[in-house]
TIDRENKE-326915 format. One record per residue (C-alpha): residue in one letter; x, y, z. Coordinates in steps of 0.1 Angstrom, whole numbers, padded with zeros to 4 digits, always signed. Last residue first. Layout:
<nodes>
AXYZ ...
</nodes>
This chain:
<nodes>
X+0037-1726+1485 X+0060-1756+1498 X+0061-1751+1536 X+0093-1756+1556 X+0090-1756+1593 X+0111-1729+1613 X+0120-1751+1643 X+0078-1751+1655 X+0070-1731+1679 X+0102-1706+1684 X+0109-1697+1643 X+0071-1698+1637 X+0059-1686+1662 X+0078-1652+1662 X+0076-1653+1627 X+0037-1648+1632 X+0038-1622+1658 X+0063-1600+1639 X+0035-1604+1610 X+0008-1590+1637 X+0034-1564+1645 X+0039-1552+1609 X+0006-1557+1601 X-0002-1531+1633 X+0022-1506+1617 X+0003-1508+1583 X-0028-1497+1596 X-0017-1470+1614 X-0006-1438+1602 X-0005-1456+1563 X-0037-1474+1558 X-0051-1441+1568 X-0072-1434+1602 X-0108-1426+1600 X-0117-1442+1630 X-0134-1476+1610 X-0100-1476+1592 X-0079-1483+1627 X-0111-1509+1632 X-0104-1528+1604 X-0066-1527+1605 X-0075-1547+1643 X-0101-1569+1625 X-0072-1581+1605 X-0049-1585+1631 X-0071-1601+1652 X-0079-1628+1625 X-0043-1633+1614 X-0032-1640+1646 X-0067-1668+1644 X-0051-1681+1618 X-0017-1683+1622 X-0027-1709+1650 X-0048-1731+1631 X-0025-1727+1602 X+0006-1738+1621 X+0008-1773+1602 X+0008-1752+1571 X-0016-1767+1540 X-0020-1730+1529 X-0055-1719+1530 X-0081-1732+1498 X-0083-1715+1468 X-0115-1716+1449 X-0124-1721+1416 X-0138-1755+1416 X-0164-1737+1444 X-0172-1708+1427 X-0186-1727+1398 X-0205-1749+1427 X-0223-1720+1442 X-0233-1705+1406 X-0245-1736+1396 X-0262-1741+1430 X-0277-1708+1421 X-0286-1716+1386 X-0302-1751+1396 X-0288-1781+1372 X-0267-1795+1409 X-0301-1799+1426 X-0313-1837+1426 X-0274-1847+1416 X-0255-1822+1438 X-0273-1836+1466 X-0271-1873+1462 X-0242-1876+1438 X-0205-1853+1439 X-0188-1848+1478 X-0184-1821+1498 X-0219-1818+1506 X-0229-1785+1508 X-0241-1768+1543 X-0279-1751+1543 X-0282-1766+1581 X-0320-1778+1578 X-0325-1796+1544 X-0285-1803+1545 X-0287-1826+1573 X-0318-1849+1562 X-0304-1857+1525 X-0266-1857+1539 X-0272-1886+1560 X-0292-1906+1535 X-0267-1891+1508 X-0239-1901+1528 X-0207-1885+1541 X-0226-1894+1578 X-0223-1928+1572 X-0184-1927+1562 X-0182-1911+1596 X-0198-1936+1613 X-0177-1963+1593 X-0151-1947+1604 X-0163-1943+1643 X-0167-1983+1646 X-0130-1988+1630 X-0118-1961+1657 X-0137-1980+1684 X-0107-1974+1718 X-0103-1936+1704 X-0072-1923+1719 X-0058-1917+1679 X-0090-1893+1675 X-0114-1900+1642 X-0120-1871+1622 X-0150-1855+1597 X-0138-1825+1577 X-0154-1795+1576 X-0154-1763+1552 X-0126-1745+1531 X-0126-1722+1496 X-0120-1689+1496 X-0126-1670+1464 X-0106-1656+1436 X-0116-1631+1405 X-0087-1612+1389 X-0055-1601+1401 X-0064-1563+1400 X-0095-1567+1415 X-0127-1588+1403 X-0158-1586+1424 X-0165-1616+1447 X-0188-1642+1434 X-0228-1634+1430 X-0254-1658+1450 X-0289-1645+1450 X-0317-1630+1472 X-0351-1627+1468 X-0362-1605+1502 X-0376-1623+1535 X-0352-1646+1537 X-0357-1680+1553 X-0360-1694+1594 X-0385-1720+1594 X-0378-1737+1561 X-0407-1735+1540 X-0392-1731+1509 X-0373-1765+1515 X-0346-1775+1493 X-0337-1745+1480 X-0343-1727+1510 X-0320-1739+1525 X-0291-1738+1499 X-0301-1697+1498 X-0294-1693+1539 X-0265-1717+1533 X-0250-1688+1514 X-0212-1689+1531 X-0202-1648+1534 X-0203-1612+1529 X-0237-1597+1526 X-0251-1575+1501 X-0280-1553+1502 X-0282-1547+1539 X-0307-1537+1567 X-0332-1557+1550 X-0345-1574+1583 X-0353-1612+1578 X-0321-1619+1554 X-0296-1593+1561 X-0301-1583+1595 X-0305-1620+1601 X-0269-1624+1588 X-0257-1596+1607 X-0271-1612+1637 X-0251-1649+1623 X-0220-1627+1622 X-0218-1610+1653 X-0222-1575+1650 X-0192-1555+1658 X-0191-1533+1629 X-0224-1521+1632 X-0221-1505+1664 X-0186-1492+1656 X-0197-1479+1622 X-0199-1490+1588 X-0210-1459+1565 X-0207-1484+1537 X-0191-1457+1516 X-0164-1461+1542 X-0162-1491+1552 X-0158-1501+1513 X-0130-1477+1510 X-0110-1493+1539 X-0114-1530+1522 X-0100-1511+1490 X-0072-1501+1512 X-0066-1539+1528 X-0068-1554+1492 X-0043-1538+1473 X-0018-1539+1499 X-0018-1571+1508 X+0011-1577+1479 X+0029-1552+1493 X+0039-1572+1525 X+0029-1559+1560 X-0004-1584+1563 X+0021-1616+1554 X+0053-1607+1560 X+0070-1642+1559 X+0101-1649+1578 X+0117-1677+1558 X+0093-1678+1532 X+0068-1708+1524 X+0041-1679+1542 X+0050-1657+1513 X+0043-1680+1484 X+0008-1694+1497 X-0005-1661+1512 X+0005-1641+1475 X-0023-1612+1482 X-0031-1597+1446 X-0061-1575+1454 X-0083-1606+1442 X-0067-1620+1475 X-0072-1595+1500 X-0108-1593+1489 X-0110-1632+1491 X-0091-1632+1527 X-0127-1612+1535 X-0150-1635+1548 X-0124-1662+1558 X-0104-1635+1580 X-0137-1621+1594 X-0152-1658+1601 X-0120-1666+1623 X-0127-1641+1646 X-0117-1603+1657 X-0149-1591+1648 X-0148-1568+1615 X-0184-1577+1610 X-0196-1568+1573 X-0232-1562+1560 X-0229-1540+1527 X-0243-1516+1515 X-0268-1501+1539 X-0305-1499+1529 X-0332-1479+1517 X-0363-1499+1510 X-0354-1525+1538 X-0354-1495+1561 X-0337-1499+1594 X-0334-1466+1617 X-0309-1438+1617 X-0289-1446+1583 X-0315-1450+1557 X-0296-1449+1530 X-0290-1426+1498 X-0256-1423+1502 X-0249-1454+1512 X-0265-1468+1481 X-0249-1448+1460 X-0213-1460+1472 X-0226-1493+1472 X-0222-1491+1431 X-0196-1477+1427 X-0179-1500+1450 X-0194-1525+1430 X-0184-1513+1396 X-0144-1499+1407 X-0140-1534+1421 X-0152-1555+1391 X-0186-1576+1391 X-0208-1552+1402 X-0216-1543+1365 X-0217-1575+1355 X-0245-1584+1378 X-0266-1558+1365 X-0271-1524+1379 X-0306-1506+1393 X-0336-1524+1375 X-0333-1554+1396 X-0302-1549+1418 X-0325-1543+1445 X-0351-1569+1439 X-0321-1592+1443 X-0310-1589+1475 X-0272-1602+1468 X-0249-1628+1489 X-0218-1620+1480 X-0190-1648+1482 X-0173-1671+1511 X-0170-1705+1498 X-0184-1735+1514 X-0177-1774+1519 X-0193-1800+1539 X-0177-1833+1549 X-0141-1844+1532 X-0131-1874+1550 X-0099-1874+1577 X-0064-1884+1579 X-0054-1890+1542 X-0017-1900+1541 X+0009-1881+1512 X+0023-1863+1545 X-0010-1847+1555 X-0037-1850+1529 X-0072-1841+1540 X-0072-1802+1525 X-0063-1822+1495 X-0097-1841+1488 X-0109-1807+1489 X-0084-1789+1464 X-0100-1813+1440 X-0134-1798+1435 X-0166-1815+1443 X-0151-1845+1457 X-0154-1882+1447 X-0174-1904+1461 X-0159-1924+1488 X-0139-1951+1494 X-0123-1968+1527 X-0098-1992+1516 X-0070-1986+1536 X-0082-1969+1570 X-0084-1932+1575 X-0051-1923+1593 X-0063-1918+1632 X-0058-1878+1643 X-0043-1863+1673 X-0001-1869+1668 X+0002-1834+1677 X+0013-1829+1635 X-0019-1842+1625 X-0042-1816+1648 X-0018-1790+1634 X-0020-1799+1597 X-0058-1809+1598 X-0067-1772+1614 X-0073-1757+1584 X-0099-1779+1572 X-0124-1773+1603 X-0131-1809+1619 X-0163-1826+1627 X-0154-1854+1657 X-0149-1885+1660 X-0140-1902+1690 X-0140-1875+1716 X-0114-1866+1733 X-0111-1879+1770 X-0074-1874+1776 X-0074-1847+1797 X-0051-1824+1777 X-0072-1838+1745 X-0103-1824+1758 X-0088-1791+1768 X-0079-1790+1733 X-0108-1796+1722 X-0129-1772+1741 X-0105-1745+1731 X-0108-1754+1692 X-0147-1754+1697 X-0150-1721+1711 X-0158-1696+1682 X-0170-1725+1663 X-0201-1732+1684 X-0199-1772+1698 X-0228-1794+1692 X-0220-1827+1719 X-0235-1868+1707 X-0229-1896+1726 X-0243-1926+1703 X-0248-1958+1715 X-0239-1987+1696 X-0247-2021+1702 X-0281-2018+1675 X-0253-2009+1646 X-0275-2014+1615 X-0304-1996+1629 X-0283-1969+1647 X-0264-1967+1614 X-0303-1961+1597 X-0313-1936+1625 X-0282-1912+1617 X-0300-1886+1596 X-0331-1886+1624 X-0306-1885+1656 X-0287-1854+1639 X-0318-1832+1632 X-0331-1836+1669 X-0302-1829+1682 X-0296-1797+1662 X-0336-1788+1663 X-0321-1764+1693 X-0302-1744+1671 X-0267-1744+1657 X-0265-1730+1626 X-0231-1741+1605 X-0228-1769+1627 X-0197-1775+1651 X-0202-1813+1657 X-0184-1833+1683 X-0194-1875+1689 X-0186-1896+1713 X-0188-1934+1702 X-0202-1954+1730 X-0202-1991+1735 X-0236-2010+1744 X-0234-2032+1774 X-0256-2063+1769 
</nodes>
């Protein structure tokens, strides 16, 4: 008998070559229950999985359910892409309510919450031991402070776990920049919600960013971030971090510490104790970004009901139990994981951060915005990196990156109406 297909897209937050492996043991007990099925399954890097699908859709051979960044729920909704989830389908309930919200479009839920993450610091801890506590790094003018003497007692010519460099930082024109440091911007006081529900929203150009953008500057500088450095991609600068020492702190999602949580002997762990700190309060406080994946069913899908129940497999403990021993991602949903490891102080940390978190605007453009955000971002970045001011050039290029975005805005989309 013929078995039917379900295609399958995942954009893990490690992809490796165990991927495959990995996927086929947490899915073994749907395969069991579902012996007609056969399972097509693709690992997609993010840097090119919104291109892939795209071109996927264009030639009408999407997959059938595929792992989903939250910000792009809006646009993939609004191109008539995504299958409503089905009335009746439960599942546990979320970590933090701003998740089951990031798959609401229109008052309809068109996806199920999946893995979750919030960008923080990730801290070596033997050297903060004896040097500053955690409450002294835990304001702006305290951790800047702070890396300040570090960079000026580093080891700048060659890599010296006993002498390293602030901060690890990529100011890449990706994605992962924007979500690693949109919590800087925002602590500074950055209103993204209110200003992009304007009618022609300065978002990098407005006051608000301000704040943020010049302290970001500051910290490059006692950083000593240079060209080199600053265009490491992210998952090197995380392995400067963890197995070299080049860094003290780096910017970003700890699944490296959720890892090795669950199994110290995970074949790629840190070298150095590390621990999970949130980003230092600015002049609007403490914030965070929170986002992650979302599992999706496409509307050309000929087994949507038989890629549901997939998906509602996959939001599983017995799914999640295998998946999050090797990836480091957070379930997105209370029980299973957060029950066995929930009382641990760095999954308390993790998950304190995570009910506290702001997630993007809900804007049907987001996916787009984003990325225009992105290379603007890591364009200010680089203007600061050559020892311009904020104010010779930094501020021009907002105000073309925001020109940029009302340019879409008005042309793509009629000027669509966003409640903040």
């Amino acid at each position: 008998m013929a078995k039917d297909t379900l295609k399958v897209w995942i954009m893990p937050t490690q992809v490796g070559s165990r991927t495959g492996k990995l996927f086929t043991r947490a899915v073994a007990t749907f395969r069991k229950a579902h012996p007609s099925v056969s399972l097509e399954l693709r690992v997609l890097p993010w840097s090119n999985a919104w291109a892939e699908l795209m071109r996927a859709y264009k030639r009408g051979d999407p997959p059938d359910l595929v792992q989903i960044g939250s910000t792009w729920m809006g646009t993939l909704t609004h191109l008539g892409h995504l299958a409503p989830v089905p009335d009746g389908m439960e599942t546990r309930a979320a970590v933090a309510p701003w998740i089951d919200e990031c798959v609401q479009v229109n008052g309809k839920r068109m996806a199920l919450p999946w893995v979750v993450e919030c960008s923080g610091l990730i801290a070596r801890s033997d050297i903060l031991d004896g040097a500053v506590s955690e409450s002294g790094i835990a304001t702006w003018d305290g951790f800047l402070s702070f890396c300040r003497d570090l960079g000026e007692n580093a080891n700048k010519q060659e890599i010296d776990p006993r002498r390293p460099l602030p901060v690890g930082i990529t100011c890449r024109p990706e994605p992962v920049t924007l979500h690693n440091l949109a919590p800087w911007l925002l602590t500074g006081g950055w209103k993204l919600g209110e200003l992009l529900a304007e009618e022609n929203p300065r978002l990098l150009s407005h006051p608000s960013a301000r704040a943020g953008l010049e302290y970001l500057g500051e910290l490059l500088r006692v950083n000593r971030t240079d060209e080199d450095s600053g265009a490491i991609q992210p998952y090197r600068l995380a392995m400067d971090f963890y197995q070299e020492g080049r860094f003290a702190f780096l910017i970003g999602n700890p699944w490296m510490i959720v890892r090795n949580l669950i199994d110290p002997t995970a074949s790629v762990e840190s070298r150095w104790p590390v621990t999970y700190l949130p980003i230092p309060a600015g002049p609007a406080g403490s914030a965070t970004r929170g986002g992650g994946s979302v599992l999706a069913v496409s509307t050309r899908s000929s087994h949507q009901e038989l890629a549901w129940k997939l998906a509602r497999h996959m939001c599983g403990s017995t799914f999640m139990d295998v998946w999050c021993q090797s990836s480091g991602d957070v379930p997105a949903h209370l029980g299973g994981f957060w029950s066995r490891y929930g009382d641990h102080p760095e999954l308390r940390k993790i998950r304190h951060a995570l009910e506290a978190a702001r997630n993007y605007p809900p804007h049907p453009m987001w996916a787009t915005l984003e990325r225009v955000l992105a290379r603007g971002l890591s364009d200010i970045l680089w203007s600061l990196l050559a020892g311009d001011s904020l104010d010779e050039n930094g501020m021009a290029i907002a105000a073309t990156v925001d020109e940029e975005i009302q340019s879409i805005l008005q042309t793509g989309w009629d000027r669509i109406k966003v409640k903040p």
